[in-house]
C-alpha positions as CSV (number, residue, x, y, z in Angstrom):
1,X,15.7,-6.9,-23.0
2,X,12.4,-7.6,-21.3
3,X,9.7,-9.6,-23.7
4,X,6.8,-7.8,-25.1
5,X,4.6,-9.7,-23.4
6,X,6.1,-9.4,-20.1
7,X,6.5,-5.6,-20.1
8,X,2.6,-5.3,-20.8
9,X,1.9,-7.4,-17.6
10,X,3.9,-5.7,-15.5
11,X,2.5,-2.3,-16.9
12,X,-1.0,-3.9,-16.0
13,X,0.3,-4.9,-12.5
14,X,1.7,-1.5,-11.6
15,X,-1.5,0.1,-12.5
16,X,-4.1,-2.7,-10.7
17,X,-1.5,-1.5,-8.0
18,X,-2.0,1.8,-8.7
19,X,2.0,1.9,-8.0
20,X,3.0,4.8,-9.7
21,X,7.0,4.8,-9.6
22,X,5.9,0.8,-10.5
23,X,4.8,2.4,-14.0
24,X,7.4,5.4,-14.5
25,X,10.2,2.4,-14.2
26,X,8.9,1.0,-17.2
27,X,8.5,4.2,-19.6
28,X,10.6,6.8,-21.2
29,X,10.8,10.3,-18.9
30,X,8.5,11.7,-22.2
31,X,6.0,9.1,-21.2
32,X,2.5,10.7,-22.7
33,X,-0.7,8.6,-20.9
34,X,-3.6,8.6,-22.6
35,X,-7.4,8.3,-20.7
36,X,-10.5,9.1,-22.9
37,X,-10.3,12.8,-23.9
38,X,-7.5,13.6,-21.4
39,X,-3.7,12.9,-21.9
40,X,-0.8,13.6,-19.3
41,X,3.2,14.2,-20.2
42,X,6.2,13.1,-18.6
43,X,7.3,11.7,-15.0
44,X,8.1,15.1,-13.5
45,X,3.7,15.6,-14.1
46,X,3.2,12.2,-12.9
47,X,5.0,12.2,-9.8
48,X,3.8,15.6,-8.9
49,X,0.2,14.1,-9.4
50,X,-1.4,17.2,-11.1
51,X,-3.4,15.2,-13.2
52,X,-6.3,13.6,-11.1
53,X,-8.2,12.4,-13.8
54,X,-6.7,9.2,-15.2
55,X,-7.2,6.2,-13.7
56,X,-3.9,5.4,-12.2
57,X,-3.3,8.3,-11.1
């Protein structure tokens, strides 16, 4: 099981990275990501890219 601690980092390397499969390996396929005022559901939505507006993505 990976630590806390080291799941966060690597979360916040995949993203400096903008490495999007980076991110997806560390979440749940119901993954829900959260900007200001904007949320985005799931890897299928993710990989597909239909939702410009949050950062990583």
């Amino acid at each position: 099981m990976t630590e806390p601690i080291m799941l966060a980092q690597g979360f916040t390397d995949y993203v400096n990275a903008q490495d999007v499969e980076g991110v997806l390996s560390l979440t749940g396929h119901n993954v829900e990501l959260i900007s200001p005022g904007k949320s985005a559901a799931g890897h299928k939505t993710r990989r597909a890219g239909r939702i410009p507006h949050l950062p990583l993505f």
